[in-house]
C-alpha positions as CSV (number, residue, x, y, z in Angstrom):
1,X,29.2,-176.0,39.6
2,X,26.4,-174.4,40.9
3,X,23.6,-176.2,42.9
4,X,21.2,-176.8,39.7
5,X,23.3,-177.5,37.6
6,X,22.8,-181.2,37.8
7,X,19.0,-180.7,37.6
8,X,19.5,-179.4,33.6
9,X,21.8,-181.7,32.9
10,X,18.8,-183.9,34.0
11,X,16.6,-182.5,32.1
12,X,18.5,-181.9,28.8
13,X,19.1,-185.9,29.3
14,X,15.2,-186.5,29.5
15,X,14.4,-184.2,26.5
16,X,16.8,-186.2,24.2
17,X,14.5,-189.1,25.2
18,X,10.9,-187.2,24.3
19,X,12.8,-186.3,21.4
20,X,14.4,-189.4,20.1
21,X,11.0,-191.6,20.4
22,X,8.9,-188.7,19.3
23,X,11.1,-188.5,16.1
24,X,11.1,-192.1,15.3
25,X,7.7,-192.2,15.8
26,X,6.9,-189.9,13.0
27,X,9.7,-191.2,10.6
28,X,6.8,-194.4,11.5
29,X,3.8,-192.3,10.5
30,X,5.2,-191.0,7.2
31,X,6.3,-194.0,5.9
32,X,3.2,-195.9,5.9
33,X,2.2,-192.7,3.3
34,X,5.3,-193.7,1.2
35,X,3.8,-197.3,1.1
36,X,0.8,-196.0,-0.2
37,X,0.4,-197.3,-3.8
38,X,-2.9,-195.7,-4.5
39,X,-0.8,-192.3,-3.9
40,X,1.0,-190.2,-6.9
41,X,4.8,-190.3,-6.9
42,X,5.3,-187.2,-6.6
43,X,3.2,-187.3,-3.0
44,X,5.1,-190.4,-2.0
45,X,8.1,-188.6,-3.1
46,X,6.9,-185.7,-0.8
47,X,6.6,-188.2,2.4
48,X,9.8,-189.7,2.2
49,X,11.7,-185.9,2.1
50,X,9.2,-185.7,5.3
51,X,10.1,-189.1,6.5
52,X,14.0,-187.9,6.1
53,X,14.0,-185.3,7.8
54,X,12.2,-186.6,10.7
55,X,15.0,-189.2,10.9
56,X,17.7,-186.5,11.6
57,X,16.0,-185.7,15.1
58,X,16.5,-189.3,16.4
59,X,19.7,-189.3,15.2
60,X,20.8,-186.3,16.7
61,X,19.4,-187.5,20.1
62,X,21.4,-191.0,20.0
63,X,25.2,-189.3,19.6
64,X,24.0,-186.6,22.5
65,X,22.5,-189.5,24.6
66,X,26.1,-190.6,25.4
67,X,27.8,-187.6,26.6
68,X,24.8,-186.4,28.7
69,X,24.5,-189.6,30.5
70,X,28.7,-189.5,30.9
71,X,28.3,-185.8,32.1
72,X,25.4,-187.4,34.9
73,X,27.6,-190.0,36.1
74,X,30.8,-187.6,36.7
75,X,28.1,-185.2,38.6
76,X,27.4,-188.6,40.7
77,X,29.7,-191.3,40.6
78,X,28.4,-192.6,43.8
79,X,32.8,-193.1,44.9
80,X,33.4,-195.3,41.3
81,X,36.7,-196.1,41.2
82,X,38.6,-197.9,38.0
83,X,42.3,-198.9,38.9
84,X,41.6,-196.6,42.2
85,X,41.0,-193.5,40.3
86,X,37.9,-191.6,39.3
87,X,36.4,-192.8,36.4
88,X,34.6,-189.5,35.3
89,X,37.4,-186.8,35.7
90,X,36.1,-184.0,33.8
91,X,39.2,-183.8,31.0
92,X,37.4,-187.5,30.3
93,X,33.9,-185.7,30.3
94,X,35.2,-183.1,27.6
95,X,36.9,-185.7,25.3
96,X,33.5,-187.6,25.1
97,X,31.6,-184.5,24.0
98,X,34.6,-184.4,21.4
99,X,34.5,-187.8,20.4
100,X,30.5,-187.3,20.2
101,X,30.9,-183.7,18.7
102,X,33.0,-185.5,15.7
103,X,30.2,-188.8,15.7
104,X,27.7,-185.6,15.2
105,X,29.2,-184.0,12.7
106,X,29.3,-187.8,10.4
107,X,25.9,-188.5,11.3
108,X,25.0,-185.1,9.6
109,X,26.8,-185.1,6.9
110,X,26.1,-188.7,5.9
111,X,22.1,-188.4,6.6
112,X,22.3,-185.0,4.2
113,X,24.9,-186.8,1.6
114,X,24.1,-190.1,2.0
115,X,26.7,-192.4,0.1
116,X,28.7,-189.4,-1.2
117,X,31.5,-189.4,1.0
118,X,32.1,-193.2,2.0
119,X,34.8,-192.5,4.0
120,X,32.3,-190.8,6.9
121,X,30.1,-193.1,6.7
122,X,32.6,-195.7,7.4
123,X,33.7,-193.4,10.3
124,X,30.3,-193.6,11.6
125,X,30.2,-197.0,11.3
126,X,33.3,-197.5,12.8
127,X,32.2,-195.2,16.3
128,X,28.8,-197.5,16.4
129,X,30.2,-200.6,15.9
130,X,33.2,-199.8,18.7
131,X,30.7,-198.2,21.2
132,X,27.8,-201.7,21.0
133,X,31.0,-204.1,22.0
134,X,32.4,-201.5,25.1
135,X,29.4,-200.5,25.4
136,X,27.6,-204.1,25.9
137,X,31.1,-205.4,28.0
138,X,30.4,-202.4,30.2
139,X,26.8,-202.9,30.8
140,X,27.4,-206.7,31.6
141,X,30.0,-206.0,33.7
142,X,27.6,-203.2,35.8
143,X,25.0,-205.8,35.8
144,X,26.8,-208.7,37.2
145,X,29.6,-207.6,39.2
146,X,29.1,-207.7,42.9
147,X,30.4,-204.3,43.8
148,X,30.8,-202.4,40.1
149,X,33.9,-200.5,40.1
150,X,33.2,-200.4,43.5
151,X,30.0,-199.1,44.1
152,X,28.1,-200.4,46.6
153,X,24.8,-198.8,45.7
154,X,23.5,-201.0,43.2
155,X,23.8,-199.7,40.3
156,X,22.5,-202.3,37.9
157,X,20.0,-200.0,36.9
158,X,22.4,-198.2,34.8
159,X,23.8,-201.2,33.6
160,X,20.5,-202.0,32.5
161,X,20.1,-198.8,31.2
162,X,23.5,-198.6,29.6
163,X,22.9,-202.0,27.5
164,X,19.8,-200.6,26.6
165,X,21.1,-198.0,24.8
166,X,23.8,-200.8,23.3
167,X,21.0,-202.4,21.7
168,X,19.2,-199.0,20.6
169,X,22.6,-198.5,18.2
170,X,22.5,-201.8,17.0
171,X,19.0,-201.8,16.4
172,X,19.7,-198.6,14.2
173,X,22.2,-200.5,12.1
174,X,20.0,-203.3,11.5
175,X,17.7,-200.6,9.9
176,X,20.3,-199.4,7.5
177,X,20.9,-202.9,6.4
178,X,17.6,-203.6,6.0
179,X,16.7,-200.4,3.9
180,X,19.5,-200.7,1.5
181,X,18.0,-202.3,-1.4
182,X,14.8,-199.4,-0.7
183,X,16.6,-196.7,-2.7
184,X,16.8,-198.4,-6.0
185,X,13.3,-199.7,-5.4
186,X,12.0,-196.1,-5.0
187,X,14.2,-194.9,-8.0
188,X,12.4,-197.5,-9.9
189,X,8.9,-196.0,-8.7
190,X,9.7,-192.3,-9.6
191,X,11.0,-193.8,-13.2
192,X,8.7,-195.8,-14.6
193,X,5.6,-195.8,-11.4
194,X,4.4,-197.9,-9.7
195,X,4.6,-201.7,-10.4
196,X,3.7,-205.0,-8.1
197,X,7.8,-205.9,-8.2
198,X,8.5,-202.2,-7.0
199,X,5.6,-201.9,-4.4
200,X,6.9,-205.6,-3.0
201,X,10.5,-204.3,-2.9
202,X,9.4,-201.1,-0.8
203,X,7.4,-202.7,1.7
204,X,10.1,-205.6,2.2
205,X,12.4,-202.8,2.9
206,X,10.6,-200.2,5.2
207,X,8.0,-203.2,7.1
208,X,11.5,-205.0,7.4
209,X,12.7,-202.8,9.9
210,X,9.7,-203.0,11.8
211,X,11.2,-205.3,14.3
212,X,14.0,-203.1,14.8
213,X,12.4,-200.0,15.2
214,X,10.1,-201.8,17.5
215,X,13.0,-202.5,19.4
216,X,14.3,-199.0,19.5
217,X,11.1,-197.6,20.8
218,X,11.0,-200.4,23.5
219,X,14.4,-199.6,24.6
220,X,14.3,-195.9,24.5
221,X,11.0,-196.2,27.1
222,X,12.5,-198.8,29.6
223,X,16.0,-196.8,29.5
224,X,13.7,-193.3,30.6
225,X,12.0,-195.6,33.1
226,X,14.9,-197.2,34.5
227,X,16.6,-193.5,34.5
228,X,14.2,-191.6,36.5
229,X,13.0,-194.9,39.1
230,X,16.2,-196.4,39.9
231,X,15.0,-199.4,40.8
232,X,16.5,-201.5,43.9
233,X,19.3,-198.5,43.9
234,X,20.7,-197.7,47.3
235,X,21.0,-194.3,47.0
């Protein structure tokens, strides 16, 4: 590859982070205007398609995270080995941005039919759920091991990082669980308006995953730290 190529695979890596937090933080803005109870319907109604489609950005940015960061570390394994071979052989490279190209294509179509087609979004869940447990063993592993797969450089930032982005995914399903009963809350508002049972049901629902999205936000900032300062790396 040539000699800059590294450099944009760098930078397409850091604009999935502006992207991701600057995303979630308007999904944030809008739906403190779809809490609003001295607002029509029809303008609350209006926030949420703006809240939506806000959400698709982050979303996007969360699936590509993964196989830009695998693309970095086959660019610079820093002499990893796993059972004395190279970890990151690019035939393993191109069957991530598969496996990522088919998580994409369920995110999509379950954020744009959402609950049509239960069968993606049990794919989806199935891809999360598999990547926070290797994920998380992987990050652990990075962070404790003396010399991880035989690096010698210190590479616990990335573990760091890695587990980071473990908790980022969960956090994200801890959101969906949290905003499930919000649909028939809001179904409720557009039918019969507004009503002190429907306004306690939204705001349970959308200030419930304030801890999570708090904990998104958090880990999307210290993974970009840790990503460009390396810290204690030996490189």
């Amino acid at each position: 590859m040539g000699p800059h190529t590294h450099g944009w695979w760098i930078v397409l890596h850091l604009v999935l982070f502006v992207f991701w937090l600057g995303g979630d933080l308007g999904v944030f803005w809008s739906s403190r205007f779809v809490l609003r109870p001295d607002l029509p319907p029809a303008a609350r109604a209006t926030a949420l398609k703006i809240m939506g489609g806000l959400d698709l950005g982050p979303k996007i940015c969360l699936v590509l995270f993964l196989p830009s960061g695998v693309t970095l570390m086959a660019l610079e394994p820093h002499g990893a080995q796993v059972f004395g071979m190279n970890p990151f052989p690019w035939p393993a490279v191109v069957a991530v941005w598969l496996l990522a190209a088919g998580w994409l294509a369920a995110t999509i179509t379950d954020h744009h039919h959402p609950g049509r087609r239960p069968w993606v979004r049990r794919a989806d869940w199935t891809i999360r759920l598999t990547l926070i447990t290797a994920l998380a063993a992987i990050a652990l592993y990075t962070l404790f091991a003396d010399k991880p797969f035989g690096v010698d450089t210190n590479p616990r930032w990335l573990g760091a990082k890695l587990l980071l982005y473990t908790v980022a995914i969960a956090c994200g399903l801890g959101i969906r669980l949290t905003l499930r009963p919000f649909g028939a809350a809001f179904g409720a508002l557009m039918k019969t308006g507004s009503t002190p049972e429907v306004e306690k049901a939204l705001k349970r629902s959308i200030d419930g995953c304030l801890p999570y999205v708090w904990g998104i936000w958090g880990s999307v900032l210290l993974a970009a730290a840790l990503g460009v300062l390396k810290p204690f790396a030996q490189l």
